[in-house]
C-alpha positions, -999 to +999 in steps of 0.1 A: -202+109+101-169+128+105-150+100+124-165+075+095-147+100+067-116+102+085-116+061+087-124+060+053-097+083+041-072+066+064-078+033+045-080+046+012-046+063+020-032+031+034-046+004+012-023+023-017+007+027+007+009-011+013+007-017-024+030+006-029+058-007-006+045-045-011+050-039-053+087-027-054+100-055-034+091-080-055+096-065-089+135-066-071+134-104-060+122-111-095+150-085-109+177-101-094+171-141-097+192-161-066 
């Protein structure tokens, strides 16, 4: 059960990451219209 905690935590902490980094770059392309 320990390895399936530590894979759990690992995509909780990821899932939020990506979001993270995937949300500011478009709030900037939308910011700044071409």
């Amino acid at each position: 059960m320990g390895k399936g905690t530590s894979q759990y935590e690992l995509i909780e902490i990821l899932s939020p990451e990506k979001t993270i980094k995937m949300k500011p770059p478009q709030k900037v392309f939308e910011g700044e219209p071409s």
